[in-house]
N, CA and C atoms as an extended XYZ file, in Angstrom:
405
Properties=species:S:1:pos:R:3:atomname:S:1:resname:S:1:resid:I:1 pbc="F F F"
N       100.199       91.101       92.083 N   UNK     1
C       100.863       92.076       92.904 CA  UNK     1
C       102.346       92.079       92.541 C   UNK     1
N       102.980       93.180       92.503 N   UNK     2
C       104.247       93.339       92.365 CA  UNK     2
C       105.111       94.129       93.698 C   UNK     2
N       105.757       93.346       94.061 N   UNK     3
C       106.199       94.011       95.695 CA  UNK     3
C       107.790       94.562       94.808 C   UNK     3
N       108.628       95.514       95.126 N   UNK     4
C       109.659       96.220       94.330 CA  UNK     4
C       110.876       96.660       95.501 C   UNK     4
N       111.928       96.171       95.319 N   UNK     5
C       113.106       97.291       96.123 CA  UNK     5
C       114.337       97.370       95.511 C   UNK     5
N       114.989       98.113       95.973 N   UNK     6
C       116.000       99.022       95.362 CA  UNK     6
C       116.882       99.554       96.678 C   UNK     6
N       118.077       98.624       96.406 N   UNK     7
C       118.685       98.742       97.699 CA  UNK     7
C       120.524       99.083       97.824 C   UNK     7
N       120.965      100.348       97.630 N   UNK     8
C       122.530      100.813       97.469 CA  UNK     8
C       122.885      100.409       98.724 C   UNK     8
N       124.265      100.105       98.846 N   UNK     9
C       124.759      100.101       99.885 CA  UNK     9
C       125.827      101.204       99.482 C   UNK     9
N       125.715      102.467      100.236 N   UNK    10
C       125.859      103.869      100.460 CA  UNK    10
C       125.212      104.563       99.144 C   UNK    10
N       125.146      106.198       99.360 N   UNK    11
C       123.947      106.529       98.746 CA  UNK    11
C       124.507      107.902       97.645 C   UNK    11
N       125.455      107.606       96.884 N   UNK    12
C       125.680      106.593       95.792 CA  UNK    12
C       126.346      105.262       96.182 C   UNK    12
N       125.969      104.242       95.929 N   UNK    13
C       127.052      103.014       96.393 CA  UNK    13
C       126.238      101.413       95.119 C   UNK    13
N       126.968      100.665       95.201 N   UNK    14
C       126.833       99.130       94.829 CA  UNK    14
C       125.307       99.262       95.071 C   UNK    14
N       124.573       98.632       93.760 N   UNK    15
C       123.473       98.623       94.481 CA  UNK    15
C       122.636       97.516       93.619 C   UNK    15
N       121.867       97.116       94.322 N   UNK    16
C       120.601       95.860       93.245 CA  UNK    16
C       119.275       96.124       93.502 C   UNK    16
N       118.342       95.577       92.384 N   UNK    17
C       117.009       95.688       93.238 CA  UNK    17
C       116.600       94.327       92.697 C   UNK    17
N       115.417       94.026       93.185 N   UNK    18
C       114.397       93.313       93.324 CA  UNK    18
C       112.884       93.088       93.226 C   UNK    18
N       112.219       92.545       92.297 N   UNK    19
C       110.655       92.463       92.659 CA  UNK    19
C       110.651       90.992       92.852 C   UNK    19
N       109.157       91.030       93.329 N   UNK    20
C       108.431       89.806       93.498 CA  UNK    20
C       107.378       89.975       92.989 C   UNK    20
N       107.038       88.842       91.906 N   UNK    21
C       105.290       88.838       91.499 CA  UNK    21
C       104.583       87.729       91.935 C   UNK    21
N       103.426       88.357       92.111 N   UNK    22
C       102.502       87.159       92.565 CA  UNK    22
C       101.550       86.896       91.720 C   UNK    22
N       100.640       86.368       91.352 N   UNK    23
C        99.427       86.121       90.923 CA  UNK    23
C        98.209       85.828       91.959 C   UNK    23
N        97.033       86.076       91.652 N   UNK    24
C        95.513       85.985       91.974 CA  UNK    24
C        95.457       84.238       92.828 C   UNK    24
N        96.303       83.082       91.961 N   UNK    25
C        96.811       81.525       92.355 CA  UNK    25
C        97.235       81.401       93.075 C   UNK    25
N        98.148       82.456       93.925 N   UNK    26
C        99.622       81.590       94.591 CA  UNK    26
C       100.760       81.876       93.926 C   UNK    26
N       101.252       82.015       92.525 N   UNK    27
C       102.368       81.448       91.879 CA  UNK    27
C       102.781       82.778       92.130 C   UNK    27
N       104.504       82.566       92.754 N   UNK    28
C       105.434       83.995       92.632 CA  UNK    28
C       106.768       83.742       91.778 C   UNK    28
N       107.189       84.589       91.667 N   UNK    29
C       108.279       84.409       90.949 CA  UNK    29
C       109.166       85.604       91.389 C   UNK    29
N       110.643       85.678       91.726 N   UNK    30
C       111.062       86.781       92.406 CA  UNK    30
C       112.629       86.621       90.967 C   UNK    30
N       113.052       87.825       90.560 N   UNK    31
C       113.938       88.501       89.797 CA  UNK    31
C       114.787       89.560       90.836 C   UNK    31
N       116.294       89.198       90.646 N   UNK    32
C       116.781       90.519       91.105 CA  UNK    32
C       117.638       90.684       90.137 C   UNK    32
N       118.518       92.096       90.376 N   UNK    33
C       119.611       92.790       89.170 CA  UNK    33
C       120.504       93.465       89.873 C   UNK    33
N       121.670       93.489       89.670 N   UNK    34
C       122.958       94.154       89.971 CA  UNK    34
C       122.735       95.255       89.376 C   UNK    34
N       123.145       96.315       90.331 N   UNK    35
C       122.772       97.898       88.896 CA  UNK    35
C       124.689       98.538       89.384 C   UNK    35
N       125.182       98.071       89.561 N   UNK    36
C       126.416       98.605       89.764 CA  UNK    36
C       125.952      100.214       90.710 C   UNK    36
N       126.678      101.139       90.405 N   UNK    37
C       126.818      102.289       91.066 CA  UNK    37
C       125.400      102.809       90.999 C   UNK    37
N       124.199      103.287       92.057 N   UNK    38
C       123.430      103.900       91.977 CA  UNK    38
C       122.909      104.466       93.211 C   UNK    38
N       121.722      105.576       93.109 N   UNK    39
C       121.925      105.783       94.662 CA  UNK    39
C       120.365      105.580       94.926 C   UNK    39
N       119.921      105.641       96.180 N   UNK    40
C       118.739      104.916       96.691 CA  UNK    40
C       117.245      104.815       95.793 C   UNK    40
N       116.950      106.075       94.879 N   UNK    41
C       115.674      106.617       94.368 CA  UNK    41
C       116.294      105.897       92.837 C   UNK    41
N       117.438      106.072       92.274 N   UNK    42
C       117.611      105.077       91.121 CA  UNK    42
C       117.310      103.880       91.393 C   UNK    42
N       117.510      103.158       92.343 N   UNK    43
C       117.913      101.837       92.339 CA  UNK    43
C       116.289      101.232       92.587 C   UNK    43
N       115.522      102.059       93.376 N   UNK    44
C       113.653      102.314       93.301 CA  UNK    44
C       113.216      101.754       91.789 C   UNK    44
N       114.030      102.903       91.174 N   UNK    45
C       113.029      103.012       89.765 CA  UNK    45
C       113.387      102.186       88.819 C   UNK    45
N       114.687      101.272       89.120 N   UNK    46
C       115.358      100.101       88.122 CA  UNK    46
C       114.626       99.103       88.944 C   UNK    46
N       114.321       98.916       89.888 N   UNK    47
C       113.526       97.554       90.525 CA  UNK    47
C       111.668       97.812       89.875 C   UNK    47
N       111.514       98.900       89.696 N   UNK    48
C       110.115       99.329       88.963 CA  UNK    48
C       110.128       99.076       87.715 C   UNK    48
N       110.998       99.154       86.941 N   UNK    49
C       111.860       99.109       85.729 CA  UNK    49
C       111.209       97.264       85.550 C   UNK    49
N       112.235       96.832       85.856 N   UNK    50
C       112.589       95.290       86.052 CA  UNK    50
C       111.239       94.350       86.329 C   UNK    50
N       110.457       95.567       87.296 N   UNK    51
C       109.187       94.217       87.963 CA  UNK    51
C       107.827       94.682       86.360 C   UNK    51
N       107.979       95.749       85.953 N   UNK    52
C       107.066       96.144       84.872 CA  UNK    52
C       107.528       95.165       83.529 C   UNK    52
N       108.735       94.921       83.338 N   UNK    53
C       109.212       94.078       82.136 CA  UNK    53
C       108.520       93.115       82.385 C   UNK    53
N       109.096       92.377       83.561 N   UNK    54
C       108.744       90.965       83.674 CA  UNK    54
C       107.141       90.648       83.923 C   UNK    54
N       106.422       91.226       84.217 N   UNK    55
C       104.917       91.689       84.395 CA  UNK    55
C       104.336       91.586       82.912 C   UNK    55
N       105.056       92.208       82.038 N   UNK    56
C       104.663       92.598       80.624 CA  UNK    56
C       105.181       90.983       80.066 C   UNK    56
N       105.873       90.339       80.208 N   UNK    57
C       106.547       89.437       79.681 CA  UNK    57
C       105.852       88.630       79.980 C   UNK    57
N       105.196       88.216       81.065 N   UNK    58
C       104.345       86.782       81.959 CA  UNK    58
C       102.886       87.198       81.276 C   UNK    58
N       102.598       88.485       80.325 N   UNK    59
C       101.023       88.337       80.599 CA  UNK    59
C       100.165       89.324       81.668 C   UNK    59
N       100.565       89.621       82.348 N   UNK    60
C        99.958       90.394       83.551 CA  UNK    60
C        99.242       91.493       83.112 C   UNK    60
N        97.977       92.211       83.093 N   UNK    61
C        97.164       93.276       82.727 CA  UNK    61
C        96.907       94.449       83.515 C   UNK    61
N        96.807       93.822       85.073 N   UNK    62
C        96.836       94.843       85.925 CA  UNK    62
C        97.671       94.392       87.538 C   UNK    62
N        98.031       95.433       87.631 N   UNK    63
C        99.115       95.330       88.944 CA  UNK    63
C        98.959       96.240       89.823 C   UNK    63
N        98.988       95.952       91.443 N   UNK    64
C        99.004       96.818       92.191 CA  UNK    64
C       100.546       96.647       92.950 C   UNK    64
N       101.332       97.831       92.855 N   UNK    65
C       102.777       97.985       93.189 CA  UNK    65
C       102.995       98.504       94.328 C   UNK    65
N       103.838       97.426       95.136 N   UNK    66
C       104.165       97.939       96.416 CA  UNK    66
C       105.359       98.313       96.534 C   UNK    66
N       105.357       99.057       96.707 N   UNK    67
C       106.898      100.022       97.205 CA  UNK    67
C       106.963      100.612       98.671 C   UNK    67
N       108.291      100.190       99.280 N   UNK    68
C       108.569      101.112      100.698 CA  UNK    68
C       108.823      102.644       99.757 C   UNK    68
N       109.207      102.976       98.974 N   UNK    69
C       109.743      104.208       98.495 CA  UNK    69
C       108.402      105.582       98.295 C   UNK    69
N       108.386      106.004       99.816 N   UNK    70
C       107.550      107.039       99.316 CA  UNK    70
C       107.461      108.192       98.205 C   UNK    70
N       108.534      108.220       98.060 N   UNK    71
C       109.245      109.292       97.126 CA  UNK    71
C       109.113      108.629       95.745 C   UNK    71
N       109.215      107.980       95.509 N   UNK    72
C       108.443      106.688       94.502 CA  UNK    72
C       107.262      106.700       93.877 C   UNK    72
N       106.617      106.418       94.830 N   UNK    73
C       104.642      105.687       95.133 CA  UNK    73
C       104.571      107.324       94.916 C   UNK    73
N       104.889      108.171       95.208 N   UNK    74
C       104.390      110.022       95.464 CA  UNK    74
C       104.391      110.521       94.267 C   UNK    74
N       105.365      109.758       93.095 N   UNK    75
C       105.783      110.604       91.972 CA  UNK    75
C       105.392      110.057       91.031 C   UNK    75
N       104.919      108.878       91.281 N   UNK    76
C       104.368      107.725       90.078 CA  UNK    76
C       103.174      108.068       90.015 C   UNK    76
N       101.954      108.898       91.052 N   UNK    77
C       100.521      108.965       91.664 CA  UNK    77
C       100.366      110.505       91.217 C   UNK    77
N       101.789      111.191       90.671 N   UNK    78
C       101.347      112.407       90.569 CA  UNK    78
C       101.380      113.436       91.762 C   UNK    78
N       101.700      112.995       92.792 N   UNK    79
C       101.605      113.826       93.639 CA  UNK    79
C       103.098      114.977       93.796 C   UNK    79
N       103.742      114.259       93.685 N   UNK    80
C       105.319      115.128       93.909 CA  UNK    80
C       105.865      114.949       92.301 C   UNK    80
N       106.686      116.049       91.412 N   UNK    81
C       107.092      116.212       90.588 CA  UNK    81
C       108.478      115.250       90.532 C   UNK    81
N       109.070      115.231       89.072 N   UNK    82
C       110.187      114.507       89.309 CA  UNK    82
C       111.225      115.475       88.845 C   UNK    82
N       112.203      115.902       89.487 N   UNK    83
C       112.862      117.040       89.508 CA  UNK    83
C       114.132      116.507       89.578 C   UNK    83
N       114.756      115.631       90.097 N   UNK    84
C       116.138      115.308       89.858 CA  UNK    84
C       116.812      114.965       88.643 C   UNK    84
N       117.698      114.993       88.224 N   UNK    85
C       117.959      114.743       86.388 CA  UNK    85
C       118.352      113.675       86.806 C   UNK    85
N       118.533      112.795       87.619 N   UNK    86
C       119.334      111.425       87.473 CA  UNK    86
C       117.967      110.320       87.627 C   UNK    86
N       116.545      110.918       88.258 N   UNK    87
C       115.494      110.649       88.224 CA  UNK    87
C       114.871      110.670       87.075 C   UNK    87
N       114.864      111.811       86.549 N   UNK    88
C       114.073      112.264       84.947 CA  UNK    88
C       113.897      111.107       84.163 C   UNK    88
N       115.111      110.180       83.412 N   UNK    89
C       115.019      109.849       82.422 CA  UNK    89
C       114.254      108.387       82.896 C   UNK    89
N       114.514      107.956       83.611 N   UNK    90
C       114.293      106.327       84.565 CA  UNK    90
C       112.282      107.187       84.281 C   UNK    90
N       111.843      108.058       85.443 N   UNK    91
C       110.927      107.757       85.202 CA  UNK    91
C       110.236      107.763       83.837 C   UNK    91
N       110.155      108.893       82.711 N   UNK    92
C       110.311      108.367       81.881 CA  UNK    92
C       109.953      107.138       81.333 C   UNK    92
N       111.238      106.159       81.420 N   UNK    93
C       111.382      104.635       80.529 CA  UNK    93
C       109.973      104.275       81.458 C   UNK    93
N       109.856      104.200       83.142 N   UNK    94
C       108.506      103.662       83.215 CA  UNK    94
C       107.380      104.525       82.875 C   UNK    94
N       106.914      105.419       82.722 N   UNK    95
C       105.849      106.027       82.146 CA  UNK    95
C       105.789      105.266       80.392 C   UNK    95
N       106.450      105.156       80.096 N   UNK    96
C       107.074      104.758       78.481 CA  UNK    96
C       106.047      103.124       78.772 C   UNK    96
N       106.329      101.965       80.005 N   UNK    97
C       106.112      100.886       80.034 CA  UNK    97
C       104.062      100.766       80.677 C   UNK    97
N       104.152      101.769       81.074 N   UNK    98
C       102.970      101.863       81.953 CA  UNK    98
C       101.616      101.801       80.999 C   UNK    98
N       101.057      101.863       79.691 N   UNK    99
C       100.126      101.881       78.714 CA  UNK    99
C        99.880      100.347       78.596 C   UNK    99
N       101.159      100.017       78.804 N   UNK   100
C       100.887       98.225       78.158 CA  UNK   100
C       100.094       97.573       79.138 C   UNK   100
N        99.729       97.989       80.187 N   UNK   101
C        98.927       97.550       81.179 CA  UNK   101
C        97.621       97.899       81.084 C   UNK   101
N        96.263       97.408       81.616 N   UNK   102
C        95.227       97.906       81.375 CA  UNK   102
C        94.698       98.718       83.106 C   UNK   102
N        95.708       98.250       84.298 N   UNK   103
C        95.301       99.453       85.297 CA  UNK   103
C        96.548       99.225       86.278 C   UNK   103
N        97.815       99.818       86.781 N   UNK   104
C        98.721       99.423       87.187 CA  UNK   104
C        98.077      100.360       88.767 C   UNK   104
N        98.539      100.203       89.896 N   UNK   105
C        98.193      100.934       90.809 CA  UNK   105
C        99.349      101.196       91.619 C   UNK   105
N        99.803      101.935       92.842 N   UNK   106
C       101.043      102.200       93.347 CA  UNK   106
C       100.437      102.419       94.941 C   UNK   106
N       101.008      101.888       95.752 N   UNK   107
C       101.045      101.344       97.069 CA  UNK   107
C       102.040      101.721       98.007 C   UNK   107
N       102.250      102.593       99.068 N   UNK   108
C       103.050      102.909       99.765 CA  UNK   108
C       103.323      101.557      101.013 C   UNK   108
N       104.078      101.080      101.485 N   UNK   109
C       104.171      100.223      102.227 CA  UNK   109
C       105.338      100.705      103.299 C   UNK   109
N       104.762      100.155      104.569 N   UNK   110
C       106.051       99.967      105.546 CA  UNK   110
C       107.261       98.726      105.108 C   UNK   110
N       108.841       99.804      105.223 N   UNK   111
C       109.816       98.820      105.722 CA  UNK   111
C       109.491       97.621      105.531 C   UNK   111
N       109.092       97.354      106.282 N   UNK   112
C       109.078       95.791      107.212 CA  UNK   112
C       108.134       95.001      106.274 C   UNK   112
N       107.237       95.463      106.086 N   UNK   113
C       106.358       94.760      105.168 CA  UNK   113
C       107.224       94.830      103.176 C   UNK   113
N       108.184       94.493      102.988 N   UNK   114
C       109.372       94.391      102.194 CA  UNK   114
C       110.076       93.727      102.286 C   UNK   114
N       110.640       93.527      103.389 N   UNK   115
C       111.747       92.898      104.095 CA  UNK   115
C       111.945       91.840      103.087 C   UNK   115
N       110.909       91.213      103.041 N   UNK   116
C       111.982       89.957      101.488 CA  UNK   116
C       112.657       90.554       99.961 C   UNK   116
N       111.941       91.663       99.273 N   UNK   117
C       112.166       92.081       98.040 CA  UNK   117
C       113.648       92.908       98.594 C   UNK   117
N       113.609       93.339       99.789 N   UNK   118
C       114.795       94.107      100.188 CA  UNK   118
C       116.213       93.368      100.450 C   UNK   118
N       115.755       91.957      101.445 N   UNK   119
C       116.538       90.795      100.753 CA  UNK   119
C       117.541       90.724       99.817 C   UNK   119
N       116.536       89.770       98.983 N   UNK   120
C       116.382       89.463       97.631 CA  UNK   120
C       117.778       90.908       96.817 C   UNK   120
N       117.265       91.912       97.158 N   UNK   121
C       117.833       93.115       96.474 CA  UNK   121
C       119.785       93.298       96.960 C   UNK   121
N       119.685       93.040       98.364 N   UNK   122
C       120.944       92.793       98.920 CA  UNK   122
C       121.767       91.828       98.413 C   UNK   122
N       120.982       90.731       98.080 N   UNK   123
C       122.042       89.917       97.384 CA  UNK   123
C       122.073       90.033       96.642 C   UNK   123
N       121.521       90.552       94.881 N   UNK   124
C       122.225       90.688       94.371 CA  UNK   124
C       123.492       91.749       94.373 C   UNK   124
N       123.418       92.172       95.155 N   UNK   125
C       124.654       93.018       95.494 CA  UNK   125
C       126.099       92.083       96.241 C   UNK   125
N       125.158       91.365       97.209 N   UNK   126
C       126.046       90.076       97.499 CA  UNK   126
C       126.902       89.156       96.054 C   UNK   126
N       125.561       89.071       95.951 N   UNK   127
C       126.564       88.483       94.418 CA  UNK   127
C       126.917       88.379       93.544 C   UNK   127
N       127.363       89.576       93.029 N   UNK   128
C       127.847       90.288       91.965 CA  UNK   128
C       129.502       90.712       92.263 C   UNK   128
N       129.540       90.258       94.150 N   UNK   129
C       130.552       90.890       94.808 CA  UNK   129
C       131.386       89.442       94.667 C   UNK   129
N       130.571       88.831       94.864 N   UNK   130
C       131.397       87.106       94.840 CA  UNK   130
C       131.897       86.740       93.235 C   UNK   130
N       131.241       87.076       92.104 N   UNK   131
C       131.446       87.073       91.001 CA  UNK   131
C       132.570       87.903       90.439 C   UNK   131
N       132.637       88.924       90.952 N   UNK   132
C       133.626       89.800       90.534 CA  UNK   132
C       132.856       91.465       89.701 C   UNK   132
N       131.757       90.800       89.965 N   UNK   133
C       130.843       92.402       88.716 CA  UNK   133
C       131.177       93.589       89.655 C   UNK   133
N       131.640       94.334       88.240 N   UNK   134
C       131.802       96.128       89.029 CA  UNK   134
C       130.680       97.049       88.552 C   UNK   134
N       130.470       97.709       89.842 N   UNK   135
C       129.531       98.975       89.007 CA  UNK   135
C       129.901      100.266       89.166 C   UNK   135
């Protein structure tokens, strides 16, 4: 399982995301990233970005992806088009990553049921701020 967030603080603002992977075992492993300036639906698709690398990197064949981002889970499933140009190219790079898998799936989730990858996503925004990183 790959749980995913993408979290600006203001919308364009500072922003990081986050996944968490799990395995079928128990074993998780959680990654986050500073994305400097982005706004809520970028910062989605760089935490989708990020949890598909590292997925591809560990071995992983098939994944079911949880995202709070309906607008996300809607456009990845085919259901809603991707029409924003600051959207376009991001989805794209993941459509580009999505073959290397043998069945990836996409999962709408409540809020709350996130709450750690959303976390996780805040700080790196936290600390990138303590470091000095600009975006």
């Amino acid at each position: 399982m790959l749980r995913i967030d993408g979290a600006p603080r203001g919308n364009p603002g500072p922003a990081g995301c986050a996944v968490i992977l799990e395995d079928g075992d128990g074993r998780r492993e959680a990654h986050t990233r500073y994305l400097g300036r982005a706004t809520n639906n970028q910062a989605e698709y760089e935490a989708l970005l990020l949890g598909l690398e590292r997925a591809a990197a560990l071995g992983y064949r098939r994944l079911e992806v949880r995202s709070d981002s309906e607008l996300l889970v809607r456009q990845m499933t085919g259901a809603y088009r991707v029409k924003h140009p600051g959207l376009v190219p991001l989805h794209r790079a993941v459509s580009r990553l999505l073959p290397g898998f043998e069945e990836v799936c996409f999962t709408h989730v409540e809020r709350e049921a996130n709450a750690e990858a959303d976390r996780l996503a805040n700080l790196a925004i936290d600390e990138a701020r303590t470091t000095g990183s600009r975006g």
